[in-house]
C-alpha positions as CSV (number, residue, x, y, z in Angstrom):
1,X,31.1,27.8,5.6
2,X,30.3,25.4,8.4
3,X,26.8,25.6,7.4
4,X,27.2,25.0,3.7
5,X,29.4,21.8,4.6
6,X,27.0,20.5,7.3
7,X,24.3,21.1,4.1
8,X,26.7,19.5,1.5
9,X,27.4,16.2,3.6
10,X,23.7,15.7,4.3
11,X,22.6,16.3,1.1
12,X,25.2,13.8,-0.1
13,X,24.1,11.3,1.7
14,X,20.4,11.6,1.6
15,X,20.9,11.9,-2.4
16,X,23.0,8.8,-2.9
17,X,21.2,6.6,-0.5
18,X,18.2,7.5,-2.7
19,X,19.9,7.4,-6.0
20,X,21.0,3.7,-5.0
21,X,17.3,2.8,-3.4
22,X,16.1,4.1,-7.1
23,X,18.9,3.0,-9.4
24,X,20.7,0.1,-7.6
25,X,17.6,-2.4,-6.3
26,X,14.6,-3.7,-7.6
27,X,12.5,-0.6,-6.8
28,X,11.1,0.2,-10.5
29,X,9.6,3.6,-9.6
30,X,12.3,6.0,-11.5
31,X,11.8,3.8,-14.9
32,X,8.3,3.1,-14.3
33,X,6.8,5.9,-12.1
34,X,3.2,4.5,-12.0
35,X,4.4,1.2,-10.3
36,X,4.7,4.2,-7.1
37,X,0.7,2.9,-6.7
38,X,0.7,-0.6,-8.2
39,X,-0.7,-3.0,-4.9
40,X,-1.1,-0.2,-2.9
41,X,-3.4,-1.1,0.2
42,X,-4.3,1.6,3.3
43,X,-1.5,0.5,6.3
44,X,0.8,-1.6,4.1
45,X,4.4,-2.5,5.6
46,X,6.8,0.2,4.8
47,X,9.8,-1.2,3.7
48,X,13.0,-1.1,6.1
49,X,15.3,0.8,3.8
50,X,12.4,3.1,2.8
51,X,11.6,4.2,6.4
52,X,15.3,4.4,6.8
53,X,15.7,7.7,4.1
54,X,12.2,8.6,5.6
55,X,14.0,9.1,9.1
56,X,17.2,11.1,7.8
57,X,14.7,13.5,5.7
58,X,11.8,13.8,8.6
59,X,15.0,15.0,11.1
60,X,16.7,17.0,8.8
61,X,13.5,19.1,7.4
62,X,12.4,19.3,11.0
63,X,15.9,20.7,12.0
64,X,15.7,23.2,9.1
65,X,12.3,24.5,10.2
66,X,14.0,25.5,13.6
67,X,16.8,26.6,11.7
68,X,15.3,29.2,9.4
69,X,13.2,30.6,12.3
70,X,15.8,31.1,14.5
71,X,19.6,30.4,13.5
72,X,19.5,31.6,10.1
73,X,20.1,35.4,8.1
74,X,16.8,36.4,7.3
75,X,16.9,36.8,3.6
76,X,14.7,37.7,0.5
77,X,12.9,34.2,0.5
78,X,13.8,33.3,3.6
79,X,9.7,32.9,4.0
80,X,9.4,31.1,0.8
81,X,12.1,29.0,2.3
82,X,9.9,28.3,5.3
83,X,7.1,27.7,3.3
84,X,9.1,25.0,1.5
85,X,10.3,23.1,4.8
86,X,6.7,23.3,6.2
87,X,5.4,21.8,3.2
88,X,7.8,19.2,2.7
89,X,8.0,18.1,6.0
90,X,4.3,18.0,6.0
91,X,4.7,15.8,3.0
92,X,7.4,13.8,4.4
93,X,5.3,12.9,8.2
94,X,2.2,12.8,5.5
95,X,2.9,10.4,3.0
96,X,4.5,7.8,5.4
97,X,1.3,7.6,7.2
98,X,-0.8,7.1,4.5
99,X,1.6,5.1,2.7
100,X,2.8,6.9,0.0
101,X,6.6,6.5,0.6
102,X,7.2,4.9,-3.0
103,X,6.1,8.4,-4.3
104,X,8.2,10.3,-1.6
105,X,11.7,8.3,-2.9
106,X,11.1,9.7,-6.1
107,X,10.4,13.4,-4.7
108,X,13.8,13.2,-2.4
109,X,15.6,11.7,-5.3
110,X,14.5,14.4,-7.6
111,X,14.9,17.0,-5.3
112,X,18.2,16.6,-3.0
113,X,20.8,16.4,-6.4
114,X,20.2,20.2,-7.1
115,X,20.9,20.7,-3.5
116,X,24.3,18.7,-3.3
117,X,25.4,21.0,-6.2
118,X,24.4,24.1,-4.5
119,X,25.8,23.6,-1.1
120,X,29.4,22.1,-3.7
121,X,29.2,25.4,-5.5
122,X,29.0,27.6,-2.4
123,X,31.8,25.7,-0.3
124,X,33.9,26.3,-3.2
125,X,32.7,30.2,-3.5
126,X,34.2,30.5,0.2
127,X,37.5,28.2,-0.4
128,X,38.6,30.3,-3.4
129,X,38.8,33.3,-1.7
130,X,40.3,32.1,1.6
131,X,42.9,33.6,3.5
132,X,42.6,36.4,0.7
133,X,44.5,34.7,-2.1
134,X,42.7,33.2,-5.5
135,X,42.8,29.6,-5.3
136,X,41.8,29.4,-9.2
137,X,41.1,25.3,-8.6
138,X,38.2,26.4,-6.4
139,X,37.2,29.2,-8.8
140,X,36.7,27.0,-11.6
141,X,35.2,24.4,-9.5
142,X,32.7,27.0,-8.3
143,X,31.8,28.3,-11.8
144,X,31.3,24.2,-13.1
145,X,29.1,23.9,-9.7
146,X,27.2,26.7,-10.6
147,X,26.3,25.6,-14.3
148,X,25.7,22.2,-13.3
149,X,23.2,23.7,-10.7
150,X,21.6,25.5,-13.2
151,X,20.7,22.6,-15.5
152,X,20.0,19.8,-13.1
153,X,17.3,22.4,-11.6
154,X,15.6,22.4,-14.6
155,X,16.0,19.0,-15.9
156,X,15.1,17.2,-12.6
157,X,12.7,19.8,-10.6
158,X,11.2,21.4,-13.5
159,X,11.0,18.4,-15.9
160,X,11.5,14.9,-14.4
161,X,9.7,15.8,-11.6
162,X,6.3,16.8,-13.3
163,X,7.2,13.8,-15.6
164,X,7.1,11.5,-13.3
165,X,5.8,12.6,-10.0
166,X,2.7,15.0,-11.0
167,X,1.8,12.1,-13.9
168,X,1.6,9.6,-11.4
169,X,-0.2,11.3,-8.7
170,X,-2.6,13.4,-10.9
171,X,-3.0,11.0,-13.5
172,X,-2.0,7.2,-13.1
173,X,-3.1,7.0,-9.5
174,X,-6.8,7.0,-10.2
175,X,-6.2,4.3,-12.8
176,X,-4.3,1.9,-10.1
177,X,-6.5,3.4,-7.2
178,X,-9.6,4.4,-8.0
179,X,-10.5,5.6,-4.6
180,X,-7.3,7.0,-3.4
181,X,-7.4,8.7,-0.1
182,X,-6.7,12.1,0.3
183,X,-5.8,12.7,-3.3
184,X,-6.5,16.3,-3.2
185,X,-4.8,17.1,0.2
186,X,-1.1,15.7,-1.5
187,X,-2.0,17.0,-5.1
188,X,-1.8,20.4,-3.9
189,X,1.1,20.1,-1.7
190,X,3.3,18.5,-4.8
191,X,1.8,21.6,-7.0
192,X,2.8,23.7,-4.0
193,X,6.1,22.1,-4.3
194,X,6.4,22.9,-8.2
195,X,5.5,26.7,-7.7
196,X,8.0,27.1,-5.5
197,X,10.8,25.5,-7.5
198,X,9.5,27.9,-10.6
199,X,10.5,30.2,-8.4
200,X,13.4,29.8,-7.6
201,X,14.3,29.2,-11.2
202,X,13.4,32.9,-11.9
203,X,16.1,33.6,-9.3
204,X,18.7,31.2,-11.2
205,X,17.8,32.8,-14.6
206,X,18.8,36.3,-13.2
207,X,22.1,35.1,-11.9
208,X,22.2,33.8,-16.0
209,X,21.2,37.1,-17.2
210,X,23.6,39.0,-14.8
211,X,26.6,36.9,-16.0
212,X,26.1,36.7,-19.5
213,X,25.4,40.4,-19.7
214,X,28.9,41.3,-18.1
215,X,26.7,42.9,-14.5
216,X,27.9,40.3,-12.7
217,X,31.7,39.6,-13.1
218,X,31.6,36.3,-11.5
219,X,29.0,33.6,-9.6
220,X,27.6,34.2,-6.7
221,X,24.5,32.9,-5.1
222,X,21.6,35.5,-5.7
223,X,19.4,34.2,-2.2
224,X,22.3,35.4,-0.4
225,X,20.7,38.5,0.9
226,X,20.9,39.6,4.1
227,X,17.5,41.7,5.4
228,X,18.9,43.1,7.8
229,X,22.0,44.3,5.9
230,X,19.8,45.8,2.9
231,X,17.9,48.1,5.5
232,X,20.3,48.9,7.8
233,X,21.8,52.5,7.6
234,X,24.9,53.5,5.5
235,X,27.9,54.2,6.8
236,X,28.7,57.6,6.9
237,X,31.6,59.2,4.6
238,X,34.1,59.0,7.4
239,X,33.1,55.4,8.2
240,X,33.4,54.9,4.2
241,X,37.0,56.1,4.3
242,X,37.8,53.0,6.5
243,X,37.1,50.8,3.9
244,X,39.8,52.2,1.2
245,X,40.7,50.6,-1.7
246,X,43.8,48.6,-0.8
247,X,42.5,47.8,3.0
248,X,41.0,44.3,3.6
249,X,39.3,46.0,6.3
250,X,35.6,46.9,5.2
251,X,32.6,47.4,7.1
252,X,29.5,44.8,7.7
253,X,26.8,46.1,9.7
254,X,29.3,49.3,10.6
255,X,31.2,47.0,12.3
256,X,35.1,46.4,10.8
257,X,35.5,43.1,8.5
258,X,38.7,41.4,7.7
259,X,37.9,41.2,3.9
260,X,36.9,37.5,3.0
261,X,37.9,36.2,6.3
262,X,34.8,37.4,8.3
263,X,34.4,40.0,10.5
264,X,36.9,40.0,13.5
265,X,36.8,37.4,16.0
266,X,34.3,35.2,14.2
267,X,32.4,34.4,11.1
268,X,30.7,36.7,8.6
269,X,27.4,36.7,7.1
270,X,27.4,34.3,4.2
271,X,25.9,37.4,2.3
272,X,28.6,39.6,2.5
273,X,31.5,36.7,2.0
274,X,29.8,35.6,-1.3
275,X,29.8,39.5,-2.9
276,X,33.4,39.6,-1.7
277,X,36.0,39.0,-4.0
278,X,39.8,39.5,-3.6
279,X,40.6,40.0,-7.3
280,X,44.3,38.8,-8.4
281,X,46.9,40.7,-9.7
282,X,48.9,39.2,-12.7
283,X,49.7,35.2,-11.1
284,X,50.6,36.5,-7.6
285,X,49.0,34.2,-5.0
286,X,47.5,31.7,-7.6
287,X,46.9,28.4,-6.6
């Protein structure tokens, strides 16, 4: 959970800082996305409050590089993941030193909204099970997260973002810059950038499938998979025993977990928290 709130804060903040840059100032680039290359010139000032979102993204993507190699669960895409950090912050350091930040507002606005919902969605996926009572607030929270996630991914990373990113750099910026530096070089990064968000749709149109279908009962986040979980060994039929219906006890990793609440003396794996459900009986322990 600390993760996911860490996650949800900076998204928050990186997401509204851009949405007011875009929506709240004189910058036309959301209403007019081929103004991203009108009066561009090689080593042109970077504005202050440009640089500024620049900084929070550069440390942050730099961070989650670390992060994924070493302080993450290794998961199904956890080297699609990696391939995504690399590439954006390869964007990010890229873009601001060849001056193509207007274009890189529009990418982090586009971008970090999906994220704010997911990180909302998951926090809530942990609160409504806590202390193994169904807080139903958090359960329907969780489930409007989880829609709303859903369509803004394909409305802003699968539509906007082609709209007006891929049109401007593919198509407008050899009309404002005929010469445009390195126009191959960011191409494919962005196209990069749009493979991988297809798929990860493919991922959000299983959990779809799963819930409309009746295989899954409720939402849970399909990229939490822990590797090392899927291959480790099963427990035995005496170790199975342990985990009993009617016994918050189960077993992650053969090693005893207090239901929901993690495994004993600390935190569980965000995989095995997100499958785990306490369910209710009648309104006892409804919030």
């Amino acid at each position: 959970m600390p993760e996911s709130a860490w996650k949800f804060l900076v998204y928050l903040g990186c997401w509204s800082y851009s949405a007011y840059l875009l929506l709240g100032t004189d910058y036309p680039f959301f209403h007019d996305p081929p103004s991203v290359f009108y009066d561009w010139m090689p080593g042109m000032a970077v504005p202050q409050d440009i640089a500024a979102e620049y900084l929070l993204q550069g440390s942050f993507y730099g961070h989650s590089v670390y992060a994924t190699l070493y302080m993450d669960t290794w998961r199904r895409d956890s080297v699609v993941m990696l391939a995504h950090h690399v590439v954006t912050l390869a964007l990010i350091i890229c873009s601001y030193a060849f001056r193509y930040h207007n274009v890189g507002l529009l990418v982090f606005f586009l971008h970090d909204i999906t994220d704010v919902q997911l990180e909302f969605t998951k926090l809530n996926t942990y609160f409504k099970a806590a202390g193994g009572t169904y807080h139903r607030l958090h359960g329907l929270l969780a489930d409007l997260g989880c829609l709303c996630f859903c369509v803004s991914w394909f409305w802003f990373r699968l539509y906007w973002f082609p709209l007006k990113v891929l049109y401007a750099t593919l198509h407008t910026s050899l009309i404002s810059v005929p010469d445009i530096p390195f126009y191959f070089f960011f191409n494919a990064l962005l196209l990069l950038l749009t493979v991988m968000n297809l798929y990860w749709f493919l991922y959000i149109v299983a959990l779809a499938v799963k819930v409309l279908t009746g295989q899954m009962r409720e939402v849970s986040d399909l990229r939490e998979y822990d590797w090392a979980e899927a291959h480790s060994p099963k427990p035995s039929k005496a170790e199975g025993q342990r985990s009993r219906p009617g016994d918050r006890t189960m077993l992650i990793h053969g090693k005893p977990s207090q239901g929901c609440g993690g495994p004993v003396g600390g935190e569980g794996p965000p995989a095995a928290f997100l499958k785990c459900r306490q369910e209710p009986s009648g309104s006892h322990g409804r919030t």
